[in-house]
KOLMAR-583885 format. One line per 2 residues: number of its first residue (from 1); their letters; for each residue z, x, y of C-alpha. Coordinates in Angstrom, 2 decimals. Each point is the difference from the previous one (the first is absolute). Example, Ala and Ser with C-alpha at 12.3 -4.5 7.8 and 13.67 -1.06 7.14 Angstrom:
BEGIN
1 = as = 7.80/12.30/-4.50  -0.66/1.37/3.44
***
This chain:
BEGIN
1 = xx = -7.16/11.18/-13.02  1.53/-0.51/3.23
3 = xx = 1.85/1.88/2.72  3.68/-0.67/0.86
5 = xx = 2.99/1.79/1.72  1.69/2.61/-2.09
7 = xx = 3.26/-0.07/1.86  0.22/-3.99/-0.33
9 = xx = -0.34/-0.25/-3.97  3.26/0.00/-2.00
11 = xx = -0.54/2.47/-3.13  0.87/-2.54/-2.30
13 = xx = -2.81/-2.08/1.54  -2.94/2.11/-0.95
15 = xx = 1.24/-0.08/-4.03  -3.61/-0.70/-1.90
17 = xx = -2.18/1.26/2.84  -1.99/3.08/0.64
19 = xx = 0.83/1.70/3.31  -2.52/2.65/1.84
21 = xx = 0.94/1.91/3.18  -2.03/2.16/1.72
23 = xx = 1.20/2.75/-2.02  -2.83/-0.94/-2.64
25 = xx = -2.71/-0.80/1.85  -1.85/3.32/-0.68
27 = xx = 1.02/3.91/0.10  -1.24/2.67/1.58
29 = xx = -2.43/0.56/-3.12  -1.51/-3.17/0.53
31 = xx = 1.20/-1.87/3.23  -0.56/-3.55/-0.23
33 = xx = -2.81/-1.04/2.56  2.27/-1.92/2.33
35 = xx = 1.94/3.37/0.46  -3.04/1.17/0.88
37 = xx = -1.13/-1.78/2.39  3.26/0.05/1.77
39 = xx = -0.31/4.02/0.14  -4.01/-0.49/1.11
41 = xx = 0.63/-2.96/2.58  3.49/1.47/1.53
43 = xx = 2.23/-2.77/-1.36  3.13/2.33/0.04
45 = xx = 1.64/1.66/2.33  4.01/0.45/-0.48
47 = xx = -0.57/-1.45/-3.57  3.16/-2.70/-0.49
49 = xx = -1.60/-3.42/-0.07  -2.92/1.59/-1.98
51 = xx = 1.00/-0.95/-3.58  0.71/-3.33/1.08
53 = xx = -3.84/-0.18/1.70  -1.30/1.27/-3.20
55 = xx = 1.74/-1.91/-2.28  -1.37/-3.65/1.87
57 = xx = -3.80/1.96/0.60  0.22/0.26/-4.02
59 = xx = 0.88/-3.16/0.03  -2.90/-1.59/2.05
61 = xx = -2.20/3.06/-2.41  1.02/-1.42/-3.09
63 = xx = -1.70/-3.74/1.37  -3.53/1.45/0.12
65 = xx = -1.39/-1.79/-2.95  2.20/-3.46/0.68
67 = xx = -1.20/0.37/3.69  -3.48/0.67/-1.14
69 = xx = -0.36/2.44/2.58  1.47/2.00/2.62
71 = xx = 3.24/-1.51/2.30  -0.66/-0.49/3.39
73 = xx = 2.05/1.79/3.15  1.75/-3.55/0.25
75 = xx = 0.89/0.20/-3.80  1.03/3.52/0.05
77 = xx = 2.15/-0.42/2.97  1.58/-3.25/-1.83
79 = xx = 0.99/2.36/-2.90  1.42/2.84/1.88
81 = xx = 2.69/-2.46/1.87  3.51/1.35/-0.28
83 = xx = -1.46/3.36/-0.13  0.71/1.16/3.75
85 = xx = -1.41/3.21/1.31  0.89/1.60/3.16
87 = xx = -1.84/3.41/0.03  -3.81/-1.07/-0.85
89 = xx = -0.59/-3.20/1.17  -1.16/-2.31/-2.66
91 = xx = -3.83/0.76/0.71  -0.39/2.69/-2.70
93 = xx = 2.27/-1.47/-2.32  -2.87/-3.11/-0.40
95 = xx = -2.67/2.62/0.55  1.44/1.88/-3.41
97 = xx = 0.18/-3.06/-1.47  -3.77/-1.02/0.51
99 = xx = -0.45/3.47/-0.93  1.63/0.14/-3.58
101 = xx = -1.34/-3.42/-0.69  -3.69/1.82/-0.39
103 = xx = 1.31/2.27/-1.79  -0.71/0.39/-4.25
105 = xx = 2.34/-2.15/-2.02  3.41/2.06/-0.75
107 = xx = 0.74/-0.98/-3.58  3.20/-2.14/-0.67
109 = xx = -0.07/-1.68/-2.92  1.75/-3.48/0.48
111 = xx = -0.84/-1.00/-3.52  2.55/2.76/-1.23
113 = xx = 2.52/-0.94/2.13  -0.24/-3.57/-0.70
115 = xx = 0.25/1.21/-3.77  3.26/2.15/0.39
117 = xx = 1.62/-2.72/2.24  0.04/-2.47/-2.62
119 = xx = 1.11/2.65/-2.32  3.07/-0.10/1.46
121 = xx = -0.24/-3.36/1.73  2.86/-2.35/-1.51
123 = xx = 0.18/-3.71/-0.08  3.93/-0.64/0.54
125 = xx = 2.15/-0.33/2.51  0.74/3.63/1.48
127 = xx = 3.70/1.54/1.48  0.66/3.03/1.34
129 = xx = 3.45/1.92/0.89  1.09/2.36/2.30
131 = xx = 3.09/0.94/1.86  1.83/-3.22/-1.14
133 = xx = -3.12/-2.47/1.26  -2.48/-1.82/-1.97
135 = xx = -3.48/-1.27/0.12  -1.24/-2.72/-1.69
137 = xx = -3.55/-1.00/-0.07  -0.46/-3.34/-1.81
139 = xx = -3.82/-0.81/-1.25  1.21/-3.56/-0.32
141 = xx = 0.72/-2.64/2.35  2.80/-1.39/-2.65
143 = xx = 1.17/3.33/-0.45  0.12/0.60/3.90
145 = xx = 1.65/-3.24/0.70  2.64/0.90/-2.64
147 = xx = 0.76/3.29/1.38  0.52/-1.32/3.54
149 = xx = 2.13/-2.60/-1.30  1.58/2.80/-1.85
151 = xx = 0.28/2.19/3.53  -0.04/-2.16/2.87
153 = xx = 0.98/3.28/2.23  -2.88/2.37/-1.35
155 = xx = -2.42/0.67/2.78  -3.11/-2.05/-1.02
157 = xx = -3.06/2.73/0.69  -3.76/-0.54/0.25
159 = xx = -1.80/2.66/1.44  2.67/1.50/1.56
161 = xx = -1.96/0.57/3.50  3.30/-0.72/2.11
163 = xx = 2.24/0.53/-3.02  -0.68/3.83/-0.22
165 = xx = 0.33/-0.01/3.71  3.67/-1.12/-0.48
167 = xx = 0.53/2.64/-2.75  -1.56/3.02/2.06
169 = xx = 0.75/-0.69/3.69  3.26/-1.87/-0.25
171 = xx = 1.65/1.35/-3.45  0.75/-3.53/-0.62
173 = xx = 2.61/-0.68/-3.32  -2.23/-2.68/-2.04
175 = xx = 1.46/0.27/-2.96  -2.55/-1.53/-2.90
177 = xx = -3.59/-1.21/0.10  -1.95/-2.40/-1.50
179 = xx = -3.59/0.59/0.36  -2.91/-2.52/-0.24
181 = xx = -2.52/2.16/0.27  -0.83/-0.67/-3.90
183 = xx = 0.57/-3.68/-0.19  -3.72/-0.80/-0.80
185 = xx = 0.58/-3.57/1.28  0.94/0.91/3.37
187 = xx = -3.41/1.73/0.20  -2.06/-3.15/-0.55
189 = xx = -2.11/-0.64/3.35  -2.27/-3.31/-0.39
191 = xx = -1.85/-2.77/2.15  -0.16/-3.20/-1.40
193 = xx = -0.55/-3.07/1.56  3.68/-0.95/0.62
195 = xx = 0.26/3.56/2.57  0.34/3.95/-0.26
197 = xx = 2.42/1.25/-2.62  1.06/3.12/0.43
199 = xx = 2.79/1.66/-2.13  3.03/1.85/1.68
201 = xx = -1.30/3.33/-1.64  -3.56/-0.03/1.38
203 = xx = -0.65/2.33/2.56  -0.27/-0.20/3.63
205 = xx = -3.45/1.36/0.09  -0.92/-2.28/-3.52
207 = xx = 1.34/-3.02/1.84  -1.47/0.45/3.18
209 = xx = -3.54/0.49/-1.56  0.45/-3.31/-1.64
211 = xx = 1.01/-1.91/3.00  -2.65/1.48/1.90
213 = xx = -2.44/-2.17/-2.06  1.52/-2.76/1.23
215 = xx = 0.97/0.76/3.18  -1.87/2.67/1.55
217 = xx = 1.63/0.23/3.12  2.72/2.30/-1.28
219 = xx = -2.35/2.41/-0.36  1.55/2.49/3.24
221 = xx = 3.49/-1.13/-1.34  -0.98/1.20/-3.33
223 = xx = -1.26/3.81/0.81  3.17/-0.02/2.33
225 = xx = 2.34/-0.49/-2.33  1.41/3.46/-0.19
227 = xx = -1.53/2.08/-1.82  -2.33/0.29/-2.89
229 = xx = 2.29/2.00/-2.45  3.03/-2.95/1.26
231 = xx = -2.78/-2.90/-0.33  -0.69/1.26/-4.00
233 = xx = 3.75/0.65/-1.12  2.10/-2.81/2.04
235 = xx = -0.57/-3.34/-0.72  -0.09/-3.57/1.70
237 = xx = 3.03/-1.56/-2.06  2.20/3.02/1.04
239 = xx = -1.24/-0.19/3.75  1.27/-3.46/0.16
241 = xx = 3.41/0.27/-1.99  0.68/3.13/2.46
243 = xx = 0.41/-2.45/2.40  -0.69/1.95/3.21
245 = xx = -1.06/-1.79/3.17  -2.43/2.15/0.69
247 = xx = -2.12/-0.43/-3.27  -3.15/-0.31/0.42
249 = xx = -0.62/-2.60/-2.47  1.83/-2.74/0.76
251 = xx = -1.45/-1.01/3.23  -3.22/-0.76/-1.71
253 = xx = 1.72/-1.54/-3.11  2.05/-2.14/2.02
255 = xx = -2.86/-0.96/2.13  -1.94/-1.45/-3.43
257 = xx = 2.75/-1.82/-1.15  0.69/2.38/-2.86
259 = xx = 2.80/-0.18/-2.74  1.39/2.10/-2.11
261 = xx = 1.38/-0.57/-3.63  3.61/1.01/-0.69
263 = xx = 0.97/0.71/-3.76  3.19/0.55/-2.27
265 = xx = 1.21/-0.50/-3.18  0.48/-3.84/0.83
267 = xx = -3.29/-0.74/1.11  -2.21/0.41/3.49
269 = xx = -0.33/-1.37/2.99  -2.43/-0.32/3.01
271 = xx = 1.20/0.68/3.64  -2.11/-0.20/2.94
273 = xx = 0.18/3.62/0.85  1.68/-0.49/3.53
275 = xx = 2.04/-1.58/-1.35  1.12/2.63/-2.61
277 = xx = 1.57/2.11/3.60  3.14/-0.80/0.99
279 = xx = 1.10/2.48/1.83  -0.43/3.83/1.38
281 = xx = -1.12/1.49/-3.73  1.53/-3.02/-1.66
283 = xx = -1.34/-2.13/-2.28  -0.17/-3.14/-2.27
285 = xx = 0.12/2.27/-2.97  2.76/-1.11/-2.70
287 = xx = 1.70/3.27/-1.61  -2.02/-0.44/-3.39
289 = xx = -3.79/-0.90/1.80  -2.77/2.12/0.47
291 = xx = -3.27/-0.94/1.96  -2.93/-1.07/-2.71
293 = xx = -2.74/-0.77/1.91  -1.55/-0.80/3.77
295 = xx = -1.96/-3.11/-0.26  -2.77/-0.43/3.03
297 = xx = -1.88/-3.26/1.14  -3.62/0.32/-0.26
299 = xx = -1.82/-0.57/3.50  -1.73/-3.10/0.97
301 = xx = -3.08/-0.31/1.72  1.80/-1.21/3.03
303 = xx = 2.48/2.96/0.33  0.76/2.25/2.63
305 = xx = 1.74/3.55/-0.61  0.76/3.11/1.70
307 = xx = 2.68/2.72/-0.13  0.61/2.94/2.28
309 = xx = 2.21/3.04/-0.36  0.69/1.63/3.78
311 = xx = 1.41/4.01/-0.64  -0.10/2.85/2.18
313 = xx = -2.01/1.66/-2.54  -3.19/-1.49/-1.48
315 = xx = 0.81/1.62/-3.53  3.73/0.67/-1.67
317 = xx = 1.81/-1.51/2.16  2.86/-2.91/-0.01
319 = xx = -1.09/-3.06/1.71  1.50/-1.05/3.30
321 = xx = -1.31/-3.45/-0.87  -1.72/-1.32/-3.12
323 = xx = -1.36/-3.82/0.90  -2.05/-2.52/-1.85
325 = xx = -1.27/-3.28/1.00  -1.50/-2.63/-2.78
327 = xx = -0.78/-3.43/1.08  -3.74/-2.80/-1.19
329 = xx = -1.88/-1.31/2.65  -1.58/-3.44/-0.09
331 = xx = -1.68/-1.56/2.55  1.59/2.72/2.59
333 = xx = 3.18/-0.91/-0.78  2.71/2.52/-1.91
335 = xx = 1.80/-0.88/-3.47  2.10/1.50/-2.56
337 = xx = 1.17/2.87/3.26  1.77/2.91/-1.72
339 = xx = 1.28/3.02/2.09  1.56/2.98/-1.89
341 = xx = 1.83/2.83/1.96  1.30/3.26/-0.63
343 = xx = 1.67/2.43/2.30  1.49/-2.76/2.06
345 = xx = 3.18/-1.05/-1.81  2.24/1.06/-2.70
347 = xx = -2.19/-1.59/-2.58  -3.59/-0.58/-0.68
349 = xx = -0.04/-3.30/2.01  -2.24/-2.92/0.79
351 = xx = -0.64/-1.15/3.84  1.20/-3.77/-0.55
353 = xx = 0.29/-1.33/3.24  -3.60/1.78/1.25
355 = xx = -1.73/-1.61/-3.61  1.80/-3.81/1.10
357 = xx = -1.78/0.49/3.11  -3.16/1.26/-1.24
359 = xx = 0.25/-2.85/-2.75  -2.79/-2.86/0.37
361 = xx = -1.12/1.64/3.67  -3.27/0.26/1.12
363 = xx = -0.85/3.83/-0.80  -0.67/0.11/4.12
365 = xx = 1.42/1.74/3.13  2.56/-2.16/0.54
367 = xx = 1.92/0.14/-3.62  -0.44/3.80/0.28
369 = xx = 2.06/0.41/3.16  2.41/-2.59/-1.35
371 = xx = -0.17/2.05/-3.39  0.96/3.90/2.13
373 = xx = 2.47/-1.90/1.71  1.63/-0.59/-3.47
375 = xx = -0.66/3.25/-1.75  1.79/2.00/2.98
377 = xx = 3.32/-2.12/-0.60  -0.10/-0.05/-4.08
379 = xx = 1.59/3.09/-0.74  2.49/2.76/1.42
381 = xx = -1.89/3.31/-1.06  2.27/3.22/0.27
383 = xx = -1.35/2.99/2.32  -0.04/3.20/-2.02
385 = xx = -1.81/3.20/0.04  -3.27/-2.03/-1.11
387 = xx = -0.23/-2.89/2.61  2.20/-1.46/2.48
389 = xx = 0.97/-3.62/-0.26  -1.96/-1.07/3.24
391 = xx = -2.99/1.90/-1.72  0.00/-1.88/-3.45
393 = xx = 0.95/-3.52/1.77  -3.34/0.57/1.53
395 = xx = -2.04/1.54/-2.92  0.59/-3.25/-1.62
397 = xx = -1.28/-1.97/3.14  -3.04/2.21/0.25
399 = xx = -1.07/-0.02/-3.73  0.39/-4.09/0.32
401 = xx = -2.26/0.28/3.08  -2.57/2.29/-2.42
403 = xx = 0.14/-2.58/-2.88  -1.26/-2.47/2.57
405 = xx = -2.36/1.47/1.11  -1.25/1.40/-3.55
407 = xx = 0.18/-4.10/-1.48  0.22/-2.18/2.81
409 = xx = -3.20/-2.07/0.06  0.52/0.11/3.93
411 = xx = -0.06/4.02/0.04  -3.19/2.04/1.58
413 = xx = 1.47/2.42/-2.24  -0.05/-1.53/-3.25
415 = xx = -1.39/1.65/-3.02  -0.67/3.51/1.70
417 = xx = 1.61/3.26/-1.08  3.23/0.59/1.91
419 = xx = 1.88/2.48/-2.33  -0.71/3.67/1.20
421 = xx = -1.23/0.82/-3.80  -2.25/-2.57/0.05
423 = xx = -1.28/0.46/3.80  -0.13/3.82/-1.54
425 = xx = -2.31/-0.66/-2.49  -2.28/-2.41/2.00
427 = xx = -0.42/2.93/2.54  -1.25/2.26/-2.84
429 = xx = -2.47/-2.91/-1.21  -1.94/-0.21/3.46
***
């Protein structure tokens, strides 16, 4: 069970799944205890974004016996993002929450519902027609690879996060779809020892958790990647073959030296992935491919990583910059330098001429002013209604200057909480 965004999901989409809306939560017989508590704590006022607070609290209610116990504020307010409320505050919300949670079990009885799903659950390929367009959901990765070959101008669609966006806010003409949503090999998410595999269909929130294990720094990335309901439907192949500059992903990819598998009818291939941009939303992508799978190094003992996302907003909102600095460091001296940008160029981009000076350096003072020096001159950022040029020019300077003194050996700083969340939660420790 998980919560997503009814007004992103294509009907065809939710063909073999069970769908609850607030609407069945409880009546007014026997309200359910979450509607309870949000009548006893004061959780509504004018009433619109209530259903969608509900639907994520029964979300988080539903995880009691997983969770083996109750969900803290922190992991309350991590399930209610993308609900925004305006009239309450979010204060009672969380209190009703907390509330509910102690409440006696409501019965739902998943063991029934698993039993009619696979009543009707089917093990072909599915297609769907309406108005003179077609869906096609593949459960095969031959069968998927045929059909694009088939329809090289269907609009590929994973979990349709931007997708539905184009449908609903721009009545876009897209004509056909092939979905991978139900290509079980695209779902496949694995560590060996050869890197991180994750499949194109995985989710955003499924991936991040498993890179997290790795590399735990993208933790604040992670919970700011939109929202919840987003992080559970889209997924990490379809945030990199959108292709936007301001993904949030590919800074951090780029930075690790990741690469992404490419597959068609004739075969795959592996690109590096900045190398798979080559231009504003265009892409190394033949007519007949579809990204198969992200493939991430594993960490050394020697590496350094960090990524920042700058906003105006701490939560929901687009990044101004996204910026993500890997490099080893042996005997105070940098290796293996890897900067990934986004929101500085037309494409996801690395920083070139800042990692050639960076390369071999001392990890001191004196290669980090060189280093700024670069970074200001590498790219030609746009000024929009998110950041001016002059501002993101010197976001990337500044969040150079914090990697230093995070990881240079030379740094009074090094090793101390500098994020606000973390410096947050330290204050609440003492």
């Amino acid at each position: 069970m998980r919560s997503a965004n009814a007004c992103l999901l294509p009907l065809a989409s939710l063909h073999g799944k069970a769908v609850f809306t607030a609407d069945q939560l409880g009546d007014e017989q026997k309200p359910h205890p979450i509607q309870e508590a949000m009548v006893s704590c004061h959780g509504s006022q004018c009433g619109f974004c209530t259903p969608g607070f509900m639907m994520s609290m029964w979300s988080v209610y539903l995880q009691r016996d997983s969770r083996g116990g109750p969900a803290s504020r922190e992991e309350i307010q991590q399930a209610l993002s993308g609900n925004l409320c305006r009239c309450t505050g979010y204060r009672p919300i969380v209190d009703a929450m907390q509330v509910a949670e102690q409440a006696p079990e409501h019965p739902f009885d998943r063991q029934a519902l698993s039993t009619q799903l696979a009543g009707i659950a089917d093990t072909g390929d599915f297609h769907y027609s309406a108005q003179k367009q077609h869906w096609h959901a593949p459960r095969t990765m031959d069968a998927l690879l045929r059909l694009r070959h088939a329809l090289p101008n269907a609009t590929l669609v994973a979990g349709s996060t931007d997708i539905g966006l184009w449908i609903t806010k721009q009545f876009r003409p897209l004509g056909d779809f092939i979905s991978v949503a139900k290509v079980e090999a695209l779902h496949h998410c694995e560590r060996t020892d050869e890197g991180i595999f994750i499949g194109a269909a995985v989710s955003v929130e499924q991936a991040y958790r498993a890179c997290l294990k790795e590399y735990p720094e993208l933790s604040e990335l992670a919970d700011r990647f939109a929202s919840l309901p987003v992080r559970n439907t889209g997924t990490l192949g379809g945030n990199i073959a959108n292709g936007s500059p301001i993904g949030d992903s590919m800074p951090w990819l780029i930075a690790l030296g990741a690469r992404i598998e490419l597959a068609s009818v004739s075969g795959t291939r592996q690109i590096p992935l900045e190398a798979f941009y080559t231009g504003y939303r265009q892409k190394d992508l033949q007519a007949n491919e579809v990204v198969g799978r992200i493939i991430i190094p594993l960490r050394t003992s020697a590496s350094l990583f960090r990524v920042w996302k700058i906003s105006k907003r701490i939560d929901q909102d687009i990044s101004a910059v996204c910026i993500a600095f890997s490099a080893t460091l042996n005997d105070g001296r940098l290796q293996h330098v890897r900067i990934g940008a986004g929101g500085v160029a037309a494409i996801p981009a690395r920083a070139r001429q800042t990692e050639a000076v960076l390369e071999g350096s001392m990890w001191d003072q004196a290669a980090l002013e060189k280093a700024c020096a670069a970074i200001a001159a590498e790219f030609t950022p746009l000024s929009d209604m998110r950041a001016s040029a002059a501002y993101r020019r010197q976001l990337c300077v500044n969040l150079l200057k914090r990697f230093w003194l995070e990881t240079s050996p030379a740094s009074d700083a090094k090793d101390k909480a500098l994020s606000l969340t973390a410096y947050a939660a330290a204050g609440d420790q003492q």
